[in-house]
C-alpha positions, 0 to 999 in steps of 0.5 A: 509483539514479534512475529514467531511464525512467518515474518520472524523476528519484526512487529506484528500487530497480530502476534500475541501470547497465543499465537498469531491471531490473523485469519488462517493464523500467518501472513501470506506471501506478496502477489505478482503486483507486489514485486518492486515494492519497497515494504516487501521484505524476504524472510526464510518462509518466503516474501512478504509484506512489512506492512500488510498480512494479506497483500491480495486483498489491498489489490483487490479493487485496483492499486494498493494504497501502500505501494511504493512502486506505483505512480498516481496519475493526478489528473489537474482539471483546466479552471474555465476563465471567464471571458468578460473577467479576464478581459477587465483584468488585462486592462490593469 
């Protein structure tokens, strides 16, 4: 349904004929972190995430997995090459 309380006029999944049925009964404001995030989004009560109700909590236990504006670092591990094999391979 449509967000009638702070996120006006975009989807919510929490939104029903009630009222919002999130926990405390609206969305709340993005955190620090969340600045430069492409999913935070300026409505007239505030910033808030398009994609998450409470933004605190997905920073909770580090990164957010749905920021756009932080960089995985993948680590690539170096495949140990047995010297014996790799030695047979370079006589072809």
């Amino acid at each position: 349904m449509i967000c009638e309380t702070t996120r006006k006029g975009m989807d919510c999944a929490f939104m029903t004929k009630k009222g919002c049925n999130f926990n405390g009964g609206s969305c709340v404001e993005i955190i620090e972190s969340c600045n430069g995030c492409n999913r935070s989004a300026q409505f007239d009560t505030g910033w808030f995430c398009s994609a998450c109700p409470d933004p605190s909590v997905k920073w909770k236990n580090g990164n957010c997995n749905l920021a756009t504006h932080v960089q995985n670092a993948v680590a690539e591990a170096k495949a140990k090459v047995n010297p014996i094999k790799a030695s047979k391979r370079g006589g072809k």
